[in-house]
Structure formats: structure tokens, C-alpha cells
N, C-alpha and C positions, 0 to 999 in steps of 0.2 A: 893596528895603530890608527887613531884617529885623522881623518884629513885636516888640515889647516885651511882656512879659505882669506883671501887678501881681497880686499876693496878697493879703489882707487884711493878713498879717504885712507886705508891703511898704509900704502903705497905712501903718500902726501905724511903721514905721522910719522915714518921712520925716516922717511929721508929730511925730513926737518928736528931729528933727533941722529944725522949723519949717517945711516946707512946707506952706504952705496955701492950694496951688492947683496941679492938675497941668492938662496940657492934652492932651486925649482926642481921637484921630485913627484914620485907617485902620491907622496902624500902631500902636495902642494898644490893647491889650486889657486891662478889669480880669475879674479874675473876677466871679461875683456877690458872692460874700462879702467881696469887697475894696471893689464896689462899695456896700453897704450899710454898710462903715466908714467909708468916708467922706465918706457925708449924715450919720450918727453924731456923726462930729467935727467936723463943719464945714469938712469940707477943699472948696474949689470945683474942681469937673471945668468945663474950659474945653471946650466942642466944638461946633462947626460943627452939627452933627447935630439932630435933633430930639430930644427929652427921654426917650431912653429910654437904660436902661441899658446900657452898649455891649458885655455878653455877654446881652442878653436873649434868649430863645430866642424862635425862630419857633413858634407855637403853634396851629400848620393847626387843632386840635382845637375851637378858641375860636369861628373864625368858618366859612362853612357853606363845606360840602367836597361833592364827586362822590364815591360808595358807592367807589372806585378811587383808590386812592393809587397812581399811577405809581413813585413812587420805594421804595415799597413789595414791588411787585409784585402784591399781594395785593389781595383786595375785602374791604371793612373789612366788618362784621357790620351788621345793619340797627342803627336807631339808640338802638331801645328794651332791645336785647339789650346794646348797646355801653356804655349808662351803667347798665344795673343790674351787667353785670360791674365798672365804677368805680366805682361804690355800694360795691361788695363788697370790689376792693382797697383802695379809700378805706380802710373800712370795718377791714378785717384788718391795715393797716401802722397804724391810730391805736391800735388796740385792743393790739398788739406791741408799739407804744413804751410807753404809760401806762396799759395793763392794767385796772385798776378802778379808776381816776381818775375817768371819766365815764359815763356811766349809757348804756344803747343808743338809748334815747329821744330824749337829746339829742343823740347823739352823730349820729344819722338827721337828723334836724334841722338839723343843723349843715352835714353834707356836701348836704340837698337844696335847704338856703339856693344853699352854695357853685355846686355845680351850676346853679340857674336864674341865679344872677348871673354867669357865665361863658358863660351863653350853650349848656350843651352841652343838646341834646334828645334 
């Protein structure tokens, strides 16, 4: 059986035609941003599943991994080189979206909150 896939715009079309409750399966895919309309609107996601979003990504990076990603191919960098280079991009896509928004002090701050609460070392 084919998959279904849901958009946020699909999400926004049914519940403006009253649906307020789809039901979330293996053959159901929302996107993320479909999935964040509708906890938004109160639309109920029906599924068997445990409570995660059902396009959450797999995030090897969160919990602790072997220096060797098989699927990679590659040997990932040691670990302290691995998050000052995330530090960095963190650091260069915030700075490229809102520029002089936030000051680098907080902005360092922010990302080494994010960082230890994610678990990366």
C-alpha cells in the first residue's frame, strides 16, 4: 500500500473542512511542519505509536555513538573538535539569518546551553 504524505497546507485544508482528528499509521507520513499545525490547531493525531512525531528524525548525534559511522563510511572527528566545528556552524547560520539581532555573548550562550542539554560532548 502506498504511503500518504500530509503538508502543513494539507493539515490547514482539512481542518478548515472540520477534521479534527486524523489517524497516524505506517502508511502515514506528516511532515514536520504539518506535524506542528496540528498540535497548533488542535487537530488529534490518532496512532498506535509512541508520542513522537512520525517524521522525527533519527538523531545518532544526541545519544553516544562509536568514532565510525558505518552508514557514513567515514570516522567522524574526535569529539571536542566535532562540537566546536557546531559551535561554529550553529554559530554562522544564526548570525546569517538575524545579523545584529543578538549580541555573540548571548548568542555563545545560547548555543552552549543548547549543546549540554542535547547531550552532545
Amino acid at each position: 500500500m502506498p504511503k500518504e504524505f500530509y503538508t502543513e497546507r494539507d493539515i490547514e485544508d482539512l481542518f478548515k473542512h472540520g477534521v479534527l482528528s486524523l489517524k497516524v499509521d505506517e502508511n502515514v507520513v506528516l511532515t514536520e511542519l504539518a506535524y506542528e499545525k496540528a498540535n497548533r490547531l488542535g487537530m488529534q493525531l490518532i496512532r498506535s505509536q509512541a508520542d513522537t512525531p512520525p517524521s522525527a528524525p533519527v538523531r545518532p548525534y544526541i545519544s553516544k555513538q562509536a568514532d565510525h559511522n558505518p552508514a557514513l563510511g567515514t570516522v567522524l572527528p574526535p569529539a571536542d573538535q566535532a562540537r566546536g566545528d557546531l559551535k561554529e556552524r550553529i554559530r554562522a547560520a544564526v548570525q546569517a539569518r538575524l545579523e545584529d539581532q543578538v549580541t555573540p555573548s548571548l548568542l555563545d550562550a545560547i548555543i552552549q546551553r543548547v549543546l549540554n542539554s542535547t547531550g552532545v560532548k
